[in-house]
Every structure is written in structure tokens, then in C-alpha cells.
C-alpha positions as protocol buffer text, in pm:
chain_id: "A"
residue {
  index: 1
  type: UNK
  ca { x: 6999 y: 7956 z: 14543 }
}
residue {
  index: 2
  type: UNK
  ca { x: 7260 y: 7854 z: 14297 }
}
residue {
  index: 3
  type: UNK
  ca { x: 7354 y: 8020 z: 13994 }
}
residue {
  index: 4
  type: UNK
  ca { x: 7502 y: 7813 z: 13694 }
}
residue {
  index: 5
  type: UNK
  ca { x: 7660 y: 8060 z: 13393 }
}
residue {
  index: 6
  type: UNK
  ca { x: 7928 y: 8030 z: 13149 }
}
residue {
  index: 7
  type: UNK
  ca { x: 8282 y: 8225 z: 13179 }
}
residue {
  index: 8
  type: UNK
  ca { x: 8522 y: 8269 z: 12969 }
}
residue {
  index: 9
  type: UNK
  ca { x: 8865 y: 8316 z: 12902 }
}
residue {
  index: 10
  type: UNK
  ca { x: 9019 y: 8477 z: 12650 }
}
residue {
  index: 11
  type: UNK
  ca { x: 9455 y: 8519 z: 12572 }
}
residue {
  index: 12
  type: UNK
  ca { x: 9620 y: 8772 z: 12327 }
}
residue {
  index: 13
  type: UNK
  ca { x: 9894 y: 8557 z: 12167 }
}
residue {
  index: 14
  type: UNK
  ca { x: 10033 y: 8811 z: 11969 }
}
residue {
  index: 15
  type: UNK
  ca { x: 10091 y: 8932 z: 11596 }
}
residue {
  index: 16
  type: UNK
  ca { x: 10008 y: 8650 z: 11383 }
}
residue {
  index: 17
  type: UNK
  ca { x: 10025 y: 8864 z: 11020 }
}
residue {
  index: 18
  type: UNK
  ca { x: 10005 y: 9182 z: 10853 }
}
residue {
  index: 19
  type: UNK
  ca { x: 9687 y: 9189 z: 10629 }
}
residue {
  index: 20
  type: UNK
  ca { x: 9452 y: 9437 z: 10463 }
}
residue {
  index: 21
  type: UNK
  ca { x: 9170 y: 9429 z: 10691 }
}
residue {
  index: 22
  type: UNK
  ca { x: 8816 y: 9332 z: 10524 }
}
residue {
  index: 23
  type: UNK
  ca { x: 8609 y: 9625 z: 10682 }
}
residue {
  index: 24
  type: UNK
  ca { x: 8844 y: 9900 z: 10754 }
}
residue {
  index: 25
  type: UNK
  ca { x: 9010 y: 9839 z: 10428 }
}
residue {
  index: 26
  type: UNK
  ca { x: 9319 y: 9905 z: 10550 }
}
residue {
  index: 27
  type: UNK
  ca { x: 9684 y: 9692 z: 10618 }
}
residue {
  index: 28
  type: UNK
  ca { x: 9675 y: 9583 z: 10950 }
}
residue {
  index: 29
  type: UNK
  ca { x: 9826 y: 9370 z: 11264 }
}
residue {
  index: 30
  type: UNK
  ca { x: 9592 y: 9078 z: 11307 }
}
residue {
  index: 31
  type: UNK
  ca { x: 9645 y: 8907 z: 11654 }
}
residue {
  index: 32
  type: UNK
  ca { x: 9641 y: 8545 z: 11739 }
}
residue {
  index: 33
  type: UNK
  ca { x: 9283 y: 8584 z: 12041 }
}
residue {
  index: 34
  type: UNK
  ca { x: 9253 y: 8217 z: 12190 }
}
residue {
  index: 35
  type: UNK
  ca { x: 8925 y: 8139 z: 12388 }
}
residue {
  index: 36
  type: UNK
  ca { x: 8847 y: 7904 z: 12641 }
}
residue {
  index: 37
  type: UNK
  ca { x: 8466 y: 7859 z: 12782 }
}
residue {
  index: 38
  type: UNK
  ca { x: 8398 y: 7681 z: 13102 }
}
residue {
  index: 39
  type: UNK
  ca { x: 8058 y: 7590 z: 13269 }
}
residue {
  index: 40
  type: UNK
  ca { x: 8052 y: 7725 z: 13667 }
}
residue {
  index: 41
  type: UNK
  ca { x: 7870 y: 7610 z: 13979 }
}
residue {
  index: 42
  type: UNK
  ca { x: 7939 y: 7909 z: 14178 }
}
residue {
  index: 43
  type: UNK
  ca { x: 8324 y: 7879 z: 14171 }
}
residue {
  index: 44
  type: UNK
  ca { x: 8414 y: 7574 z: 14051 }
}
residue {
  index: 45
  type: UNK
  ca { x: 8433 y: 7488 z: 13689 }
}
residue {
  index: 46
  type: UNK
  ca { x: 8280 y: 7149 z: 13615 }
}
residue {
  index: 47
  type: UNK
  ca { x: 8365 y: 7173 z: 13231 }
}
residue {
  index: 48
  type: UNK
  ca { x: 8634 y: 7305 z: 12986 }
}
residue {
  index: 49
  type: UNK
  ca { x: 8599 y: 7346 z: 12651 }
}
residue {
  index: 50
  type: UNK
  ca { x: 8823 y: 7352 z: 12361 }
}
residue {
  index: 51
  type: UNK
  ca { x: 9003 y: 7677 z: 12231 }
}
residue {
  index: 52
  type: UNK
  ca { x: 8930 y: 7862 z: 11988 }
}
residue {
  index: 53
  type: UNK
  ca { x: 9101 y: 8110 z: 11792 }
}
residue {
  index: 54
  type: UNK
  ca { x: 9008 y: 8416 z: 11587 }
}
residue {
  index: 55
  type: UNK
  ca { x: 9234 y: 8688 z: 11420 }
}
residue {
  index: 56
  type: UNK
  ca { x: 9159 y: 9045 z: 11533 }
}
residue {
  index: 57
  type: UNK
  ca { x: 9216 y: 9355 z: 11356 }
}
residue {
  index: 58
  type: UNK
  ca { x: 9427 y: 9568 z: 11591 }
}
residue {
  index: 59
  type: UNK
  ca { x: 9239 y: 9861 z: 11405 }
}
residue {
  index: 60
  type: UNK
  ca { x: 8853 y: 9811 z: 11436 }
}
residue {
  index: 61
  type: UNK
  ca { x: 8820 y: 9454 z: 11583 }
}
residue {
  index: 62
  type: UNK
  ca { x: 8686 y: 9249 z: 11311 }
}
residue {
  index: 63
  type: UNK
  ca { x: 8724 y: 8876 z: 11409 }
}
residue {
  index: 64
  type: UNK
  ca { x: 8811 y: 8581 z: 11157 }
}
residue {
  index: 65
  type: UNK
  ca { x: 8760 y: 8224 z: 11302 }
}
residue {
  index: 66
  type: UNK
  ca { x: 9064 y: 7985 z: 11282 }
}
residue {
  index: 67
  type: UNK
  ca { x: 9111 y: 7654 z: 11346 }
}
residue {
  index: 68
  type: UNK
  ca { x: 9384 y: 7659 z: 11676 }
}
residue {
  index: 69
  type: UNK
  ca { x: 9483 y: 7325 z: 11490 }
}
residue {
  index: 70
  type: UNK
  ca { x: 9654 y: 7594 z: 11202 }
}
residue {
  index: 71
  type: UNK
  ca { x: 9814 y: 7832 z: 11470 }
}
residue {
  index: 72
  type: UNK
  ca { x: 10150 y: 7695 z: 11379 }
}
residue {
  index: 73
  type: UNK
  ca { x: 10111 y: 7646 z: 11000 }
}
């Protein structure tokens, strides 16, 4: 039987600012996380998506969706 599922990739591109962090209230790294989703037939990936980026707290993880479009703004 053949199994289809989704996989994912995800890349730390580093420190994109310093910023006070929304739910741990405090300043904080934010890192540039890029995400890539592809749809497998047991190992081979029939489709990519696009990326998608998010900034991470470096203290408790909270994610803010970006545009990968403004990476280099």
C-alpha cells in the first residue's frame, strides 16, 4: 500500500532583528525560519511549494509570519 503525506523543510537563516518580544515581553533575537512543504509518494516529491518565512523569538518561540518577498528590505 502506498502512503502519500506532506514533509517539510524548515532553514534557520539567522538573526534578522532585536525586538521586544510580544509574549515574553522581553528584548529579544528574532530569527529569519524559512519553510518549504513538499507532497511525497513514498520518496519522491511530486510537488514544492513556496517558502515561507516567520520570525522566531530565540526566547519562547513565538512565530510572526513574513512575506520571504521582505527578507531583504
Amino acid at each position: 500500500m502506498l502512503f502519500n503525506f506532506l514533509k517539510a523543510t524548515e532553514q534557520d537563516w539567522g538573526v534578522a532583528l532585536l525586538w521586544r518580544c510580544p509574549r515574553c515581553n522581553e528584548p529579544r533575537e528574532f530569527h529569519w525560519i524559512a519553510r518549504r512543504t513538499a507532497f511525497m509518494l513514498i520518496t519522491l516529491e511530486l510537488t514544492h511549494s513556496a517558502w515561507t518565512a516567520d520570525l522566531r523569538c530565540g526566547g519562547c518561540g513565538y512565530e510572526l509570519r513574513v512575506d520571504p518577498a521582505d527578507k531583504d528590505k
